[in-house]
C-alpha positions in Angstrom: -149.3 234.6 139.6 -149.2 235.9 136.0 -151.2 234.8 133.4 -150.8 233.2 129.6 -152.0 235.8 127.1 -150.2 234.3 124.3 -147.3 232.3 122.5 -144.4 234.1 120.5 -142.3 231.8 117.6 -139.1 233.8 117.1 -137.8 233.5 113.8 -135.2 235.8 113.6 -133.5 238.4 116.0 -131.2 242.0 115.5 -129.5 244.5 117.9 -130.5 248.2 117.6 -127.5 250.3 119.0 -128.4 251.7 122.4 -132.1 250.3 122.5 -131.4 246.4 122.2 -132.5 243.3 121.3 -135.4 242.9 118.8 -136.8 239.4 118.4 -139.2 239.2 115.0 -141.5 236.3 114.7 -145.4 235.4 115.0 -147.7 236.3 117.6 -150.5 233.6 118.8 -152.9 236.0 121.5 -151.9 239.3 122.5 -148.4 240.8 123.6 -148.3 244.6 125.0 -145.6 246.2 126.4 -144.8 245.0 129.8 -145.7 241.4 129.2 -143.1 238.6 130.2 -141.5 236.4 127.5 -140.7 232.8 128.8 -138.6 230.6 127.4 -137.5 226.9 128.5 -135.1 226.5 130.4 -135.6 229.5 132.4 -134.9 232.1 130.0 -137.3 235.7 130.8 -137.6 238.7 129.3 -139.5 241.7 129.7 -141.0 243.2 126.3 -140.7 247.0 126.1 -141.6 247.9 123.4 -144.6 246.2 120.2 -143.6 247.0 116.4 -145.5 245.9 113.2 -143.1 244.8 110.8 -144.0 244.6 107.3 -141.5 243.6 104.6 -142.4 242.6 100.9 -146.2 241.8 101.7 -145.2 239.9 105.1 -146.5 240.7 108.0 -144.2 240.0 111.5 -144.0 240.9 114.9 -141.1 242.8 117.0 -140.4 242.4 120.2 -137.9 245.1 121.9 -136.9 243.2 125.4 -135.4 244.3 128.3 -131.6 245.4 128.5 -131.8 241.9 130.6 -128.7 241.0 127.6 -126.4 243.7 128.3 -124.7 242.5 125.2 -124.9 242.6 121.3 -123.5 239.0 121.9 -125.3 237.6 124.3 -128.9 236.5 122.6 -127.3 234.0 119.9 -126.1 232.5 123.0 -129.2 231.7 124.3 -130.7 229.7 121.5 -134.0 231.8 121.2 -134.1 231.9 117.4 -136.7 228.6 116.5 -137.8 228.6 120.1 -141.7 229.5 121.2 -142.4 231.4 124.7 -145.0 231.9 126.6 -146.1 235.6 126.5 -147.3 236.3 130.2 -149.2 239.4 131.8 
């Protein structure tokens, strides 16, 4: 069973050529790499790597996720920007 660690609010998401997608937003708990990303309806990713983002005095959260969306055009698809997940160990 895994457990809750956290919540993630994705605000806004880019893709980085050859390492993926990077979801920016606000972390609620803790998130390390390896933690689980779950999204409603039964949307899951796997969060590889955890990077500070600081731009003009605000602070933000990166995700890097799995290669789980093979795709540079796959993520607008699945409606995660404005969505919350549960980050889970």
């Amino acid at each position: 069973m895994h457990n809750p660690v956290g919540i993630f609010a994705v605000e806004d998401a880019f893709h980085l050529t050859r390492r993926g997608w990077v979801l920016v937003g606000e972390v609620t708990g803790q998130v390390d790499p390896g933690n689980w990303l779950v999204f409603e309806p039964e949307v899951t990713l796997v969060v590889t790597s955890v990077e500070a983002i600081n731009k003009q005095g605000v602070h933000k959260t990166g995700l890097l996720v799995s290669p789980h969306l093979a795709s540079r055009y796959e993520l607008p698809g699945q409606q995660l920007i404005g969505n919350t997940a549960q980050i889970m160990r």
